[in-house]
C-alpha positions as CSV (number, residue, x, y, z in Angstrom):
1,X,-101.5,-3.9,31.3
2,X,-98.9,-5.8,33.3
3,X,-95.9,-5.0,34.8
4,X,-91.8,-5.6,33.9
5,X,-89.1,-6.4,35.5
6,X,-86.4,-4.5,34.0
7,X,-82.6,-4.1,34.1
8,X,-82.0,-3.4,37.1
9,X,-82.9,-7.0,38.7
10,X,-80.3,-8.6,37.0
11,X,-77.7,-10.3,39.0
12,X,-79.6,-9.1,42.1
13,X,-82.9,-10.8,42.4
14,X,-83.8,-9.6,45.7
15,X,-87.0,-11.4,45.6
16,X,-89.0,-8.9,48.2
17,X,-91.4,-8.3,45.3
18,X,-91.9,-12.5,45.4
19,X,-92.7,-12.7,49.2
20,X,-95.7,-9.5,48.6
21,X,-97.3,-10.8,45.3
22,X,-100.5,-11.8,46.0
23,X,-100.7,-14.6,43.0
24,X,-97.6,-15.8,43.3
25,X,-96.7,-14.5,39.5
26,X,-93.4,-13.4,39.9
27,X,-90.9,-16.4,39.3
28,X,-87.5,-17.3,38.8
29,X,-85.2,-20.6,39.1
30,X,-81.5,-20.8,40.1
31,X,-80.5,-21.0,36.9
32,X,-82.3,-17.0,35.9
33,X,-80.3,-13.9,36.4
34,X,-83.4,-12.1,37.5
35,X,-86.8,-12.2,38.2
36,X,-90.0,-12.3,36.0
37,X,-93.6,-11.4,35.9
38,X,-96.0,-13.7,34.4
39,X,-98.3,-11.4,32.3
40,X,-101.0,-14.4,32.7
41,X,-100.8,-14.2,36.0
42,X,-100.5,-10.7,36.8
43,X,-103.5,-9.0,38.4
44,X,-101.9,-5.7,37.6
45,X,-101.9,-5.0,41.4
46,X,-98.8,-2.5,41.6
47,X,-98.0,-4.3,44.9
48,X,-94.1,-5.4,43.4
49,X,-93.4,-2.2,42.7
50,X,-92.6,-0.6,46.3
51,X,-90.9,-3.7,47.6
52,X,-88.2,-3.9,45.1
53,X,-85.4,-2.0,46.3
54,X,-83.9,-0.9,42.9
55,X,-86.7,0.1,41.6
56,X,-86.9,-2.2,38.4
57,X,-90.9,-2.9,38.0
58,X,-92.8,-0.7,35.9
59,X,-96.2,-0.8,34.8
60,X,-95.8,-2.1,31.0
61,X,-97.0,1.2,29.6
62,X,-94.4,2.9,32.1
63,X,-91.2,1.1,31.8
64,X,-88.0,3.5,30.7
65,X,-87.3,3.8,27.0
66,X,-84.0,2.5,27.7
67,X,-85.4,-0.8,29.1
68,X,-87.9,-1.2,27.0
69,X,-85.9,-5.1,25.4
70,X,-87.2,-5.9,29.0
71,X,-90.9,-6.1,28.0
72,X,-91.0,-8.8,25.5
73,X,-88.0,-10.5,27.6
74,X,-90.4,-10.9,30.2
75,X,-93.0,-12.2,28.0
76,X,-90.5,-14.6,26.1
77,X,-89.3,-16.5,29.4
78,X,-92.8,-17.8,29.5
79,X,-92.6,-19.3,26.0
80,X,-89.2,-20.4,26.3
81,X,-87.1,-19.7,29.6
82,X,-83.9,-21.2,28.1
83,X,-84.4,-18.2,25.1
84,X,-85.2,-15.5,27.6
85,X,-81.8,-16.5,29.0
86,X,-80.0,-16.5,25.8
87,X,-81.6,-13.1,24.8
88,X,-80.8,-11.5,28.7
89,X,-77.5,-12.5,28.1
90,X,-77.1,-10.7,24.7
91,X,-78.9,-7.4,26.5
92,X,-76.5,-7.7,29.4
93,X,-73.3,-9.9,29.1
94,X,-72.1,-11.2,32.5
95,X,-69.5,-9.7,33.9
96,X,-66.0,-11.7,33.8
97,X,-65.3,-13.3,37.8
């Protein structure tokens, strides 16, 4: 098990789950919409998921039918960040300035 960001993050990245992570497994760059969770890294600690104050991180096993593109998004930005970016941006356009 891991756990997800999901939906929710996007566009926000308020990063409190970052400053409580206790491997430092949650990253992002300025270039990422949201935030994501190593599934290497994780420790499967839980300790994201009360910080976050739009409740986006799930437990893998836990994460909303709806968001469920978010799993393997997560898992793809660690293979290839520049894909997870194309593929977030086909699961949730950006909204016109």
């Amino acid at each position: 098990m891991t756990y997800t960001v999901t939906e929710t993050c996007v566009d926000l990245k308020d990063k409190s789950c970052i400053e409580v992570c206790p491997v430092d497994c949650i990253h992002e760059t300025d270039e990422d919409r949201m935030v994501y969770i190593d599934p290497e890294e994780c420790i499967d600690c839980g300790a994201c998921v009360d910080p976050c104050p739009v409740d986006a991180i799930f437990a893998e096993e836990d994460v909303p039918a709806a968001q469920a593109p978010y799993i393997e998004l997560n898992k793809l930005y660690f293979r290839d960040a520049g894909e997870a970016r194309a593929e977030l941006d086909a699961l949730k356009p950006r909204t016109p300035a």
